[in-house]
C-alpha positions as CSV (number, residue, x, y, z in Angstrom):
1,X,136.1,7.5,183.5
2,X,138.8,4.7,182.7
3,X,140.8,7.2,181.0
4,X,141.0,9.6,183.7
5,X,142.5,7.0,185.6
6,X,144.9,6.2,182.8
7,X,145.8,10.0,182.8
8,X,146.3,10.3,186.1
9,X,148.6,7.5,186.7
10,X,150.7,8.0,184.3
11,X,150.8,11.8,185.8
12,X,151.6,10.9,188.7
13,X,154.4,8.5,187.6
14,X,155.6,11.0,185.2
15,X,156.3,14.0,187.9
16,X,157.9,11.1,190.5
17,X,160.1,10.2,187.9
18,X,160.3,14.3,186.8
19,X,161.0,15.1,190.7
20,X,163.7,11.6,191.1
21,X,165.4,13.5,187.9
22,X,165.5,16.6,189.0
23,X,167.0,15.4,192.2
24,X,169.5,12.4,191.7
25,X,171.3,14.1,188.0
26,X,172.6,17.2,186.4
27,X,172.1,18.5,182.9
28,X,175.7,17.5,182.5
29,X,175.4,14.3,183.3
30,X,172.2,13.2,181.8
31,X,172.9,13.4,178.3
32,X,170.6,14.2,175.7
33,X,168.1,11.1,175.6
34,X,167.7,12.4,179.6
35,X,167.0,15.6,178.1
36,X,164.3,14.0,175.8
37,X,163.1,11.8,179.0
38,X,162.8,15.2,181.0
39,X,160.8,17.1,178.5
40,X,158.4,13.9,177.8
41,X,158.1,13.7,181.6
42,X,157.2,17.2,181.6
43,X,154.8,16.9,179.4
44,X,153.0,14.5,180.5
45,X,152.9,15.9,183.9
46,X,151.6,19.5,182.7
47,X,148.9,17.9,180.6
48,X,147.6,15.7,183.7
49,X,147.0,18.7,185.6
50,X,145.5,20.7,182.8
51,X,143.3,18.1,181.9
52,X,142.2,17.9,185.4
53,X,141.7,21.7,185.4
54,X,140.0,21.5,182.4
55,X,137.7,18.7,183.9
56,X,136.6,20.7,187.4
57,X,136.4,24.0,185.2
58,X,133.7,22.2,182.9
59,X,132.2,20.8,186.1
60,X,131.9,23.5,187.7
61,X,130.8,25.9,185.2
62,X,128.7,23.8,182.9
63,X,128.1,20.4,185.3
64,X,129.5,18.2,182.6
65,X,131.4,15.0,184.3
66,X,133.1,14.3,181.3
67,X,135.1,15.5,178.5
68,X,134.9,15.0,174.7
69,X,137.9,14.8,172.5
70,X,137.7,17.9,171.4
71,X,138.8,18.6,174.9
72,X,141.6,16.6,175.2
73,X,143.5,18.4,172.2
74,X,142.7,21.8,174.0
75,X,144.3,20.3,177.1
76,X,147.4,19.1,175.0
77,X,147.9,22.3,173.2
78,X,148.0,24.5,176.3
79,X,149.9,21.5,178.3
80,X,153.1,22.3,175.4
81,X,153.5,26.0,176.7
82,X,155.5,25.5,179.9
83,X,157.8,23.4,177.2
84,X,158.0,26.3,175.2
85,X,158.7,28.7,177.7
86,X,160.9,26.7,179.4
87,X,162.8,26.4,175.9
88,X,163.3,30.0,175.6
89,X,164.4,30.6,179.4
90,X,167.2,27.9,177.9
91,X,168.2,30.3,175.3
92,X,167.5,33.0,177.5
93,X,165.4,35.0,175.3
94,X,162.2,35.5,177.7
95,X,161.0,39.2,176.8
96,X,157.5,40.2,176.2
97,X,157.8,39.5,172.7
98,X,158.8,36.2,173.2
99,X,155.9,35.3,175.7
100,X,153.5,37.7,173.1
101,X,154.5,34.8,170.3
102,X,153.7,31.8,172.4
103,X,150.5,33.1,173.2
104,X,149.7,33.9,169.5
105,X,151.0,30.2,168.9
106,X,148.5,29.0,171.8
107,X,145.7,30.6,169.9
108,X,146.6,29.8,166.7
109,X,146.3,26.0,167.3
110,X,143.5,26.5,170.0
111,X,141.3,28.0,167.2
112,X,142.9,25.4,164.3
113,X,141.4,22.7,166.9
114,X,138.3,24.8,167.3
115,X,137.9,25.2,163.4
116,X,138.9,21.7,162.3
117,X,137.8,19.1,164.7
């Protein structure tokens, strides 16, 4: 239970700062260790609510309050594909082949985590 707390605070203070960079500078102006900032801010935000997806999906379905570590890396490897897509909209290069690749990626490392841990 303490590190759902953890998680969600630092959600929440990632996607303030996320929404205070989205609003107060321009991908012009930030520079690239902004850019790095924006991504990790991102990232952190997306994994927050996927973990807490994760979480009411297990309660819901299986009435487990917690989650194992096992669950954590799922949450983490589906929390990176907004990054990816977002990197690909940059390059503009979104076809269905493109979104076809991520999702072989996801289950790739889904099933590596499934396999190996």
């Amino acid at each position: 239970m303490k590190h759902n707390r953890i998680l969600i605070t630092t959600s929440i203070i990632g996607l303030a700062a996320l929404i205070l960079m989205l609003n107060l500078t321009s991908p012009t102006e930030i520079g690239p260790v902004g850019v790095l900032v924006f991504f990790t801010t991102l990232y952190v935000s997306v994994f927050g609510l996927v973990t807490l997806a994760l979480q009411a999906f297990f309660y819901f379905a299986y009435k487990k309050h917690t989650l194992r570590g096992k669950d954590y890396l799922y949450a983490a490897i589906l929390s990176f594909a907004p990054i990816m897509i977002l990197m690909a909209r940059s390059f503009s290069a979104i076809t269905p082949w493109t979104i076809c690749l991520i999702a072989i990626f996801l289950f790739l490392a889904e099933f590596f985590i499934y396999k190996r841990v």
